[in-house]
C-alpha positions in Angstrom: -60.5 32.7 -16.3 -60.2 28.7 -16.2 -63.7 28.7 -17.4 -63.4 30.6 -20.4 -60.5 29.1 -21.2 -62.1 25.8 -21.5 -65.3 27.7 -23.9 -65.0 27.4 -27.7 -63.6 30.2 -28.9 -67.1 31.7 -30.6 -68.6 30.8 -27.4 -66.4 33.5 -25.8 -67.7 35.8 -28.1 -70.8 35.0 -27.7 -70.5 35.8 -23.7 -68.7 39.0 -24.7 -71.7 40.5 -26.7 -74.9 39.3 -24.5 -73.1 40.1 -21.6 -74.2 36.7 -19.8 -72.0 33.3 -19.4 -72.7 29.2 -19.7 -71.7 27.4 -16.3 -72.3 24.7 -14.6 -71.9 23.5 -10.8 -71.9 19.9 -9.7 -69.2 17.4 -7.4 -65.8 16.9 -8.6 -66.5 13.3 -7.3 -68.8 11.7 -5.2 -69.4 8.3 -4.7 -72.0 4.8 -3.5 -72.3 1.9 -1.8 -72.8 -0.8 -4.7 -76.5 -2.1 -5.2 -77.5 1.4 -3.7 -78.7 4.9 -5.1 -76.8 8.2 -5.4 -78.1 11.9 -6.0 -75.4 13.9 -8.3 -76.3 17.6 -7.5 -76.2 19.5 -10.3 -77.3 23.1 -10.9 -76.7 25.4 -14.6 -76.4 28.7 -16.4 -77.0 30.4 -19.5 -77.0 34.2 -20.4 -80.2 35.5 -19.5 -81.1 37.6 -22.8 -81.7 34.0 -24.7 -85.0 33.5 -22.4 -85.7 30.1 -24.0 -89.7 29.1 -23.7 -88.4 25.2 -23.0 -85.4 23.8 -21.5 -84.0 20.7 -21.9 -81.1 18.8 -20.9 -78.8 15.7 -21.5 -76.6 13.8 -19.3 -73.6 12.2 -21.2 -71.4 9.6 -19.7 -67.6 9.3 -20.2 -67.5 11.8 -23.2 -68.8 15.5 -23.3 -69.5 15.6 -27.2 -72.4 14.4 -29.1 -70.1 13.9 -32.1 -68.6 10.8 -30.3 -72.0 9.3 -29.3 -71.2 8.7 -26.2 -73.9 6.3 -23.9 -76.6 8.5 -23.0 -77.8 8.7 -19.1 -81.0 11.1 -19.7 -82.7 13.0 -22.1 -85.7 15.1 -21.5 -87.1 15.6 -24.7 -87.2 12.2 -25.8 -86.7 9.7 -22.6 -84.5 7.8 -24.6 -81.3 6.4 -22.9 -78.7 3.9 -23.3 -79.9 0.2 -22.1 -77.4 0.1 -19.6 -78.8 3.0 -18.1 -82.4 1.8 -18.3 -84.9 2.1 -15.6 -81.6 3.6 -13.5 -81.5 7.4 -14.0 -84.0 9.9 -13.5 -84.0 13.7 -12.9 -84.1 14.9 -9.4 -84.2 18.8 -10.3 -86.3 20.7 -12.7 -84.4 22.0 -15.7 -86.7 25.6 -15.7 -84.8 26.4 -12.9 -81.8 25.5 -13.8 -81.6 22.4 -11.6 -79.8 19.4 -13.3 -79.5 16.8 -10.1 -79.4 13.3 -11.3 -80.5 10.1 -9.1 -78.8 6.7 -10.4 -80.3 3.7 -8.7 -79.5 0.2 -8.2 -75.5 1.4 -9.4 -73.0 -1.2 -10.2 -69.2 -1.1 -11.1 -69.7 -0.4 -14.7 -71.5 2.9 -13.7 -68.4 4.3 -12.3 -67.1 6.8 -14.4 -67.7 10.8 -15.8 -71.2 12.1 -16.1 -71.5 15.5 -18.2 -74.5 17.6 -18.9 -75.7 19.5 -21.9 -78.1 22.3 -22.1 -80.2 22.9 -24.7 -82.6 25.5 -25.2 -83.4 25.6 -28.9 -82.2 25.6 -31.9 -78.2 26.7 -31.8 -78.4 27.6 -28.3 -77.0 24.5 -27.2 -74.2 23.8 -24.3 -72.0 21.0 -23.2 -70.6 21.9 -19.7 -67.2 21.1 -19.4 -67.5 20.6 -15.3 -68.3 17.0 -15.1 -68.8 14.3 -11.8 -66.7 11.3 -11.3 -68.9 8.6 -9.8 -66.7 6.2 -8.0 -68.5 2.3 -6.7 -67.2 1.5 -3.6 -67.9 -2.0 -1.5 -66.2 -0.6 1.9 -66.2 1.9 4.3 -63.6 4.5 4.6 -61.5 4.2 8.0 -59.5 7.4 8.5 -56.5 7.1 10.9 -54.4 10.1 11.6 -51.0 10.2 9.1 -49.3 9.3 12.6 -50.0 7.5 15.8 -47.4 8.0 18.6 -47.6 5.4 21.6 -49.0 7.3 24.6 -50.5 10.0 23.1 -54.9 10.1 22.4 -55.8 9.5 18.6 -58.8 9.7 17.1 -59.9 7.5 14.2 -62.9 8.0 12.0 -65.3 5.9 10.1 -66.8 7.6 7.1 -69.7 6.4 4.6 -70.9 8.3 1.7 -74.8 9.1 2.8 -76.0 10.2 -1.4 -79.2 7.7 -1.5 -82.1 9.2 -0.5 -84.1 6.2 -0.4 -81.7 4.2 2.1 -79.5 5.5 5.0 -76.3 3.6 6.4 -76.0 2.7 10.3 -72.2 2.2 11.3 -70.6 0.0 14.1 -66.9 -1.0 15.1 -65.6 -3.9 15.0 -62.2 -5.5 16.8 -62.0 -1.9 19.4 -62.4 -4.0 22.4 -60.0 -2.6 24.9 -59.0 0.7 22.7 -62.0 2.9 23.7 -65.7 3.3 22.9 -66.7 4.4 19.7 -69.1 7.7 19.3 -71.5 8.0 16.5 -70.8 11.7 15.2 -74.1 11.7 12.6 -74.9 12.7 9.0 -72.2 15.6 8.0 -72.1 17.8 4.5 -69.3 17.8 2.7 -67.7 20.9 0.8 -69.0 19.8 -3.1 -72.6 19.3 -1.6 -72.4 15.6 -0.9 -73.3 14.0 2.5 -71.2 11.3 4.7 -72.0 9.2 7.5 -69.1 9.7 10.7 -68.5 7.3 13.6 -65.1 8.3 15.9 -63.2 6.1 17.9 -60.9 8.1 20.8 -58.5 6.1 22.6 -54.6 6.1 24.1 -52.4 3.3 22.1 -49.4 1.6 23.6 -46.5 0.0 22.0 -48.4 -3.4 22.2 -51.4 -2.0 19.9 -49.0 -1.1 16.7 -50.1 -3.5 14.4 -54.3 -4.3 15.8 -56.4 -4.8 13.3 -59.4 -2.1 13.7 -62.6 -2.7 11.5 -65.8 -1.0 10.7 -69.2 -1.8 9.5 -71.7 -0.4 7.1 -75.1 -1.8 7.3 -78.6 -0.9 5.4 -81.6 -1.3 7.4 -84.3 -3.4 5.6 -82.0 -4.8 2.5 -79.1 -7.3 3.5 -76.3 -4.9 2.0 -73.5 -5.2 4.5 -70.1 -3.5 4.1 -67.3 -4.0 6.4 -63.6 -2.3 5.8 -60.4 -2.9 7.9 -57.4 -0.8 9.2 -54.1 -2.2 10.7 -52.9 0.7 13.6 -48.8 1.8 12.6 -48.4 3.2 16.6 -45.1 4.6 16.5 -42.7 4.6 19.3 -39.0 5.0 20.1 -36.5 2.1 20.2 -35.8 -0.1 22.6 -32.2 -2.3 22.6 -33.5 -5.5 23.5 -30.2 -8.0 22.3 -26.4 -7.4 22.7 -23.4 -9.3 23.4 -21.5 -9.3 26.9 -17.6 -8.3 26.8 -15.7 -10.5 24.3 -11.9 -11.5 23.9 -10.3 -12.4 21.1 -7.0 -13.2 19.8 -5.7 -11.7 16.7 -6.4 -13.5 13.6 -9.8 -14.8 14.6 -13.5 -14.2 13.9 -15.6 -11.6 16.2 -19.5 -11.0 15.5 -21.1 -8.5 17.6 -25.2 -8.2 17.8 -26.9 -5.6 18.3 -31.3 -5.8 18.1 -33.6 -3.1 18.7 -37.5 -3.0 19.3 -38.9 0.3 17.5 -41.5 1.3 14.9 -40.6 2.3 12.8 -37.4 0.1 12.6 -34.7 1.9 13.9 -31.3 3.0 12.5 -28.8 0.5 13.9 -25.5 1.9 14.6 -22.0 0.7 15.1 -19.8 2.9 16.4 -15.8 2.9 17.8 -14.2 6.1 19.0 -17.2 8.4 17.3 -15.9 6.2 14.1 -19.5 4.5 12.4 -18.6 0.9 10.8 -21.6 -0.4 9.8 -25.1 0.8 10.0 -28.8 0.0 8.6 -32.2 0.9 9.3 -33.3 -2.8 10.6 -34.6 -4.5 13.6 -30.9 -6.2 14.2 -27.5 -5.3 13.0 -24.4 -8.2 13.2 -20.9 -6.4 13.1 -18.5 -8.8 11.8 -14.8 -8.8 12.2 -13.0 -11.0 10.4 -9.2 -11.8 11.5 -9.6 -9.2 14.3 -6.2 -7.0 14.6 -4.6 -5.3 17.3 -6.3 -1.4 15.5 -9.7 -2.9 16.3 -9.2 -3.3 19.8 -11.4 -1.1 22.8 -15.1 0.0 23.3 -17.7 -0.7 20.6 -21.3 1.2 21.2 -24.6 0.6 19.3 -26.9 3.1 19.1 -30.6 2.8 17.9 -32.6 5.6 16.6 -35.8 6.4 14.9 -37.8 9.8 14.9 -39.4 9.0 18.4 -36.2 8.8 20.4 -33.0 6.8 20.9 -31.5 3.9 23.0 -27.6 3.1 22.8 -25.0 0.2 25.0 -21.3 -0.6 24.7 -19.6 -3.9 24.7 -16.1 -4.2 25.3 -13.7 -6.3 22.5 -10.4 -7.0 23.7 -7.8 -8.3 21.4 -4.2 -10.4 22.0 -2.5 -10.2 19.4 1.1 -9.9 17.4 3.0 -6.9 16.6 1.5 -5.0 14.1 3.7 -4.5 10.9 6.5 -2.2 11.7 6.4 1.4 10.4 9.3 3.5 9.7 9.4 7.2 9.5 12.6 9.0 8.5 15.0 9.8 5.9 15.2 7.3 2.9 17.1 9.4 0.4 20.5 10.9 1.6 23.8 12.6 0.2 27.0 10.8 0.7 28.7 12.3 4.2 24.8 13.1 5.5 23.2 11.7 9.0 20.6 9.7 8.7 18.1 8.7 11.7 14.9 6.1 11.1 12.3 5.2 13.6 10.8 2.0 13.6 7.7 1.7 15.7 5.0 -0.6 16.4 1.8 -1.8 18.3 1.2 -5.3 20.2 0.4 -6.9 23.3 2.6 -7.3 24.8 5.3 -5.2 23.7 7.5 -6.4 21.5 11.7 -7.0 20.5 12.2 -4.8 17.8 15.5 -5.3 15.5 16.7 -3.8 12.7 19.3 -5.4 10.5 21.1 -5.3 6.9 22.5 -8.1 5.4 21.8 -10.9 8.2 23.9 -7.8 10.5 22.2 -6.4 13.4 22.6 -3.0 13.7 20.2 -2.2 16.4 17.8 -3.7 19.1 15.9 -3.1 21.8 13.5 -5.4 24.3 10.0 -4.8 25.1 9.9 -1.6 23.3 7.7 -0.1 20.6 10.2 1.7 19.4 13.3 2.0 18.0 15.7 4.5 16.7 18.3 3.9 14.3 21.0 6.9 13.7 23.9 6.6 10.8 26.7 9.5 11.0 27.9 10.2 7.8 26.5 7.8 5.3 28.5 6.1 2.5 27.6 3.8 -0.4 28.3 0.9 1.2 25.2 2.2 3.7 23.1 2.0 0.8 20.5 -1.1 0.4 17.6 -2.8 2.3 17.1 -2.8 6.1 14.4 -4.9 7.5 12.7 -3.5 10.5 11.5 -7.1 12.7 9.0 -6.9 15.8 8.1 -10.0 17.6 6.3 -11.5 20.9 4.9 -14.3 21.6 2.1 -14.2 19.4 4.0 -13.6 15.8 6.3 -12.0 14.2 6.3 -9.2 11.8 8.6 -7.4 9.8 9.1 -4.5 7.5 11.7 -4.2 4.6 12.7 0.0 3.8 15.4 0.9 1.5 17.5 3.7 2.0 19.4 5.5 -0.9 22.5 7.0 -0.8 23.8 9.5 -3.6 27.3 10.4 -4.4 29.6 11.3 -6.9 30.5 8.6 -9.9 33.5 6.1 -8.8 35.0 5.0 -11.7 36.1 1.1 -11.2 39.0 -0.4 -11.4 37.7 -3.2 -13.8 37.5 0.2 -16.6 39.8 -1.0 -19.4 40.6 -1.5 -22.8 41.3 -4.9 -24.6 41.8 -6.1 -28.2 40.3 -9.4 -29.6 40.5 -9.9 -33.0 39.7 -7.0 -35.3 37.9 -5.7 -32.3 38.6 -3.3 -29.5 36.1 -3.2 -26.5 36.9 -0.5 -23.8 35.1 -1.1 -20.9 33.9 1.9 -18.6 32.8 0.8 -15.4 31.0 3.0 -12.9 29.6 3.2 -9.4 27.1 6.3 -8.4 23.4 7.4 -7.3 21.7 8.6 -9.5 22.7 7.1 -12.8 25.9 8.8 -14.6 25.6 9.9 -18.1 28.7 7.9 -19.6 30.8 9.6 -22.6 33.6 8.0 -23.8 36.4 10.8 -25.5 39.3 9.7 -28.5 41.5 12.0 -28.2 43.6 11.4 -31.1 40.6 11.3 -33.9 38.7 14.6 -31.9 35.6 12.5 -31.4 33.5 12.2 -28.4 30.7 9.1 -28.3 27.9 9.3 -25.3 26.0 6.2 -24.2 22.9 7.4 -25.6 24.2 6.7 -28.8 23.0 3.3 -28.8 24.1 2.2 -31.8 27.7 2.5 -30.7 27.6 2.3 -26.9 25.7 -0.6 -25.4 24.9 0.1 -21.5 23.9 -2.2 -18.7 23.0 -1.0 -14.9 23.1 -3.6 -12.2 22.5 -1.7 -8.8 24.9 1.1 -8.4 27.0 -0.1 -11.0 27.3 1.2 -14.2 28.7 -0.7 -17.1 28.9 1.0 -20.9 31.2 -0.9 -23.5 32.8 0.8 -26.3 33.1 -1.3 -29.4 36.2 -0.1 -31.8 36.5 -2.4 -34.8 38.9 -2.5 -37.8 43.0 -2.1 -37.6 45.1 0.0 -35.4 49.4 0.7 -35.7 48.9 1.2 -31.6 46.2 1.0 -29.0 43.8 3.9 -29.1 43.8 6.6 -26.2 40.3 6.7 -24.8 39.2 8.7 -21.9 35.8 7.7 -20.3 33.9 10.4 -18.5 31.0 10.0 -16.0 29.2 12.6 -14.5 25.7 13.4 -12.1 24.5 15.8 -10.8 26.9 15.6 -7.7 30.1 16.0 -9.4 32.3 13.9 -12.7 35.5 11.6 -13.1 37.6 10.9 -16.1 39.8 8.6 -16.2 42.3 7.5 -19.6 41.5 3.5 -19.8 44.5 1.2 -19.8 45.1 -1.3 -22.6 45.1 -4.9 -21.7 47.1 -7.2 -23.7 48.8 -4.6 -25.7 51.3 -6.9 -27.1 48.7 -8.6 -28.9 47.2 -5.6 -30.6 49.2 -6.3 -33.2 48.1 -10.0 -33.9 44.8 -9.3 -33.0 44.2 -6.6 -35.9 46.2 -8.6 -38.6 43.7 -11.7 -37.9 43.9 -15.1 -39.5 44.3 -14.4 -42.8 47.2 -12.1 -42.2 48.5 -14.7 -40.0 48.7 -17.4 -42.8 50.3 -14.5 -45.4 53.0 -13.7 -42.7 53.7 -17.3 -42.3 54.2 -17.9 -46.0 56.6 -15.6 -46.3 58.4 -16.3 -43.5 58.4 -19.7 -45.3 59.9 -18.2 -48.7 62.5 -16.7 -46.7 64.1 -19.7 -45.0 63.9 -21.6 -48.1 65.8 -18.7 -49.7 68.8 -18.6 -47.4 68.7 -22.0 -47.6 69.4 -22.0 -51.6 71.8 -19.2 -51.2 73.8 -21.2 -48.7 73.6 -23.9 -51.3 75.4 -21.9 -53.9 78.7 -21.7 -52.1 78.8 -25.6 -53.1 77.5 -26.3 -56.1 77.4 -24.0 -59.8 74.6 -20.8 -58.8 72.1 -21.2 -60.5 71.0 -18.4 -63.5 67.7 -18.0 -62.0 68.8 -16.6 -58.8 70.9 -13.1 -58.1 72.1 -12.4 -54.5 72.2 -9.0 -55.7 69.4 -8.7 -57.0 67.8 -9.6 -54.0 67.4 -6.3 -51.6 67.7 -7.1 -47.6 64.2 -7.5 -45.7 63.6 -6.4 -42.9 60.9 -8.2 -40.4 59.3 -7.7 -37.3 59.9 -9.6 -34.3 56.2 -10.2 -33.7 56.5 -12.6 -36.6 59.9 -14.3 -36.6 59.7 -17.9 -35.9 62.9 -19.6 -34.4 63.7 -23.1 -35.3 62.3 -23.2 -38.8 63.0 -26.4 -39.7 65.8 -26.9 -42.6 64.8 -30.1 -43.7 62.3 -29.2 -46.0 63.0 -29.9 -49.5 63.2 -26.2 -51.6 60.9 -27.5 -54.1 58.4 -28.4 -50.6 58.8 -25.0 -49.2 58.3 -23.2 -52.3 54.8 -25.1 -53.2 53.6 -24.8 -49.6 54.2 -20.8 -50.0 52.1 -20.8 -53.2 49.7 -22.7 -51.5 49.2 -20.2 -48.4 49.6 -17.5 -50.5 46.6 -18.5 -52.5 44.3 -18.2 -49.9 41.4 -15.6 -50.1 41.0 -13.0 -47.5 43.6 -10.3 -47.9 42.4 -6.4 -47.6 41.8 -6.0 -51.2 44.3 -3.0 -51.8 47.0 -5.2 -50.4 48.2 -8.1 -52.7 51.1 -10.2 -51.0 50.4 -12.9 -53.2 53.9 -13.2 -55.1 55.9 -16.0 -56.1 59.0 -16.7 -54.4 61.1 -15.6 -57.0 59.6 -12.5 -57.3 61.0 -11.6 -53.6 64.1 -10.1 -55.5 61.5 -7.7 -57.5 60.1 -6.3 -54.6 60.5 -2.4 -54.1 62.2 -1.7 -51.1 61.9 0.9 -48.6 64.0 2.1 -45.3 62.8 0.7 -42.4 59.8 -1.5 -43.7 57.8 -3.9 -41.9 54.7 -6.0 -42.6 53.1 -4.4 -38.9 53.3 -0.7 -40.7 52.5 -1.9 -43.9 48.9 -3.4 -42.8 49.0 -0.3 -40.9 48.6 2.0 -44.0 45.0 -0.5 -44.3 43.7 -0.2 -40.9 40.9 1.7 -40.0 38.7 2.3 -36.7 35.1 2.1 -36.8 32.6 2.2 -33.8 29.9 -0.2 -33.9 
């Protein structure tokens, strides 16, 4: 099947009718001794109902087709042949018996290649065989040593020649077997293609000491001075051997340790460091340096090295001992409680010696033991105030080491005492403060306008956490008659507290709201008032004056918050009364309230029961939450 498939199809056909096939036979390779000959067997078919009267035949090199005029190694019907090829080739076989051998003498290098043949017997009936011979040129012999030699155990190796030349046969020798074995001349032997070698074995036992020897052998043609020699190193495998490792070795913690391990094997042996069935380093070399840098208490105890290749195994131990300082605390045990729970922590750790172990809070020990690696703290009942850092500290002569935990206590929100409310200004700020784990949602409640403000309204609530403590500000600006009730609320998940904030400085609400500018207009007409008792006292001495009324002047009534006492008297009228303009005339005012009249205007001025300035700016004021 492989040969039809490589036929031209009409070729196929061809077959198909007649009944008979084209094939050829000849070596997939064969090869030669440069400067010598070599015979390429060759043998043909053709389908016997052609019965050609003549036969011919041509031997291509490197390229099958005539199309591609490839160099030309023989021709019978014409002799003619490419120069290189010259007084070379020459047919061995006869082509009317369907024998194609082909002798090349004298070969060289450029020879090497493929060599095809092409039947032709007559007009179309003419056949280029796709089975072609690869001619290889070699210069040395072929020294066969088995894919593995094991130390102690009897190898053979073989010295093989290609034996194609009729016209000269090779004599082999051995060279460098001195002390390996003698060598045996085996004789001419036929190879499975049809080409001939020339064998010479070499039994012997290797040892460890002969992996590595350098084993030659010689090719020699009697009569001509061709001489070939070839070479083969021995690879004698054998198991591993641990020829280098360190004694026992102490250290102290903190400093540098190598360990060496070297092993004599072939091949080179997997090197192996190994700790409690733990590997830490390992590489297929002849040595393998395990280095521990700043050596710690964990890496103290037995360290083995084991060497392995396919052939067998070798291991030792060496013995690291390490002084060193506690190792950094550990502590196991609750960190998160609930307010009223137990807690218990371990602290433990590893030195040598044992350590002091303490664990305090704050600068206060709260417990301590002596050459212990242990130690057990137990709280009953947790409270906030338990909440925080601890620091775990184990020490010996060697160093000290230490280990900071938090535990976390959670409770119900505490509302502060520092919660207020206080005015400034135009402004009132309340001031919730609270303590609790986990954070409290904060809502602050005004009962009196129905509205309810959380602290994740951050445009009116502004909220800082510093530890436990929980401060959210309330910001109320604008006028109030009285302080505002405000309840603030904080709540987790373990519980809420409300609490109604007091009012700091409530006596000064009042000030506060009315501000500067209402300051000034209160004091101006505190001002017109003086100076208009102090006329009317006036009149009872000299002629009243048509510009002024007592009765046309209504009673007043003021609020305490503004009366000043000791008004001096000894201001001019005509002073006092360009001083109120003056003040009066100042910008400021809440636009829908216009106190800017003239003195004598006070006796114009609507009255009504019970009036004050305090309620009047009252009627203006307005909260808003910023």
């Amino acid at each position: 099947m492989i040969f039809l498939t490589a036929l031209p199809l009409f070729w196929i056909m061809i077959s198909a009718s007649r009944g008979g096939h084209w094939g050829a036979w000849m070596p997939s390779s064969i090869s030669a001794f440069e400067g010598t000959c070599v015979s390429i067997p060759c043998r043909f078919d053709f389908p016997d109902e052609l019965r050609p009267a003549v036969v011919h035949g041509v031997w291509y090199f490197n390229s099958p087709y005539p199309k591609n005029y490839p160099p030309v190694v023989f021709k019978s019907r014409t002799q003619v042949v490419h120069e290189g090829f010259q007084g070379r080739s020459r047919l061995l076989g006869d082509l009317g018996l369907r024998n194609c051998t082909l002798l090349l003498s004298n070969v060289s290098p450029e020879l090497g290649g493929k060599y095809y043949f092409r039947g032709d017997l007559g007009g179309y009936n003419q056949y280029t065989f796709s089975e072609h011979s690869v001619l290889d040129i070699i210069n040395t012999p072929n020294i066969v040593v088995p894919p593995e030699v094991v130390a102690g155990t009897e190898v053979e190796v073989s010295c093989m020649v290609p034996d194609n030349c009729p016209e000269l046969r090779p004599e082999l020798s051995w060279l460098g077997h001195e002390g390996l074995g003698e060598p045996a001349v085996l004789g001419r032997l036929r190879e499975d293609e049809g080409t001939w070698v020339q064998v010479s074995l070499l039994h012997f036992v290797p040892t460890r000491e002969a992996n590595g020897h350098r084993l030659g052998c010689q090719a020699s043609f009697p009569n001509t001075t061709l001489q070939f020699e070839g070479y083969a190193s021995l690879d004698v495998k054998y198991p591993p051997v641990i020829v280098e490792m360190n004694s026992s070795v102490e250290a102290i913690e903190g400093s540098h340790v190598s360990l060496l391990c070297g092993a004599d094997s072939n091949p080179p042996p997997l090197l192996t460091w190994m700790r409690d069935g733990t590997v830490l380093r390992e590489a297929v070399a002849e040595s393998l340096l395990l280095e521990l840098e700043e050596v710690t208490p964990a890496e103290d105890g037995v360290y083995a090295c084991l060497a392995e290749n396919a052939y067998g195994q070798d291991n030792r131990t060496v013995g690291l001992s390490v002084m060193y300082a506690p190792w950094k605390p550990t502590v196991n045990g609750t960190m998160v409680a609930v307010e009223g729970e137990t807690v218990s922590i371990l602290c433990s750790t590893q030195s040598n010696p044992d350590p002091i172990l303490t664990i305090f809070k704050e600068k206060q020990i709260l417990a301590t033991v002596i050459y212990e690696s242990e130690l057990q703290l137990e709280l009953p009942a947790v409270s906030p105030e338990d909440d925080g850092e601890y620091w775990c500290v184990a020490e010996n002569q060697y160093g000290q080491r230490a280990t900071a935990f938090n535990l976390s206590v959670e409770f119900a929100p505490v509302l502060l005492l520092e919660s207020h409310c206080a005015a400034a200004r135009d402004t009132v700020q309340c001031l919730c403060v609270v303590k609790s784990n986990p954070e409290p949602s904060v809502a602050f409640e005004l009962p009196s306008r129905n509205v309810t403000v959380n602290e994740s309204e951050r445009e009116f609530v502004y909220s800082e956490r510093s530890g436990l403590v929980l401060t959210s500000i309330l910001t109320l600006r604008g006028q109030a008659q009285a302080p505002p009730r405000v309840i603030c609320t904080a709540r987790n998940l373990y519980g809420a507290k409300s609490l109604e904030l007091p009012f700091q400085g409530a006596h000064r609400l009042m000030w506060a709201k009315i501000g500067p500018v209402g300051a000034v207009v209160a004091f101006a007409i505190l001002i017109a008032i003086v100076c208009y008792i102090t006329q009317t006292r006036r009149k009872k001495n000299v002629t009243e004056s048509p510009s002024f009324s007592a009765g046309d002047n209504p009673p007043v009534l003021f609020s305490s918050d503004f009366r000043i006492s000791g008004a001096p008297e000894k201001y001019e009228s005509e002073r006092r009364l360009g001083s109120e303009r003056r003040l009066l005339g100042l910008r400021g005012e809440p636009p829908e309230l216009d106190l800017s009249y003239s003195h004598s205007d006070l006796g114009k001025r609507p009255t009504k029961d019970s009036y004050t300035l305090t309620e009047e700016l009252a009627e203006y004021a307005e909260i808003r939450v910023k």
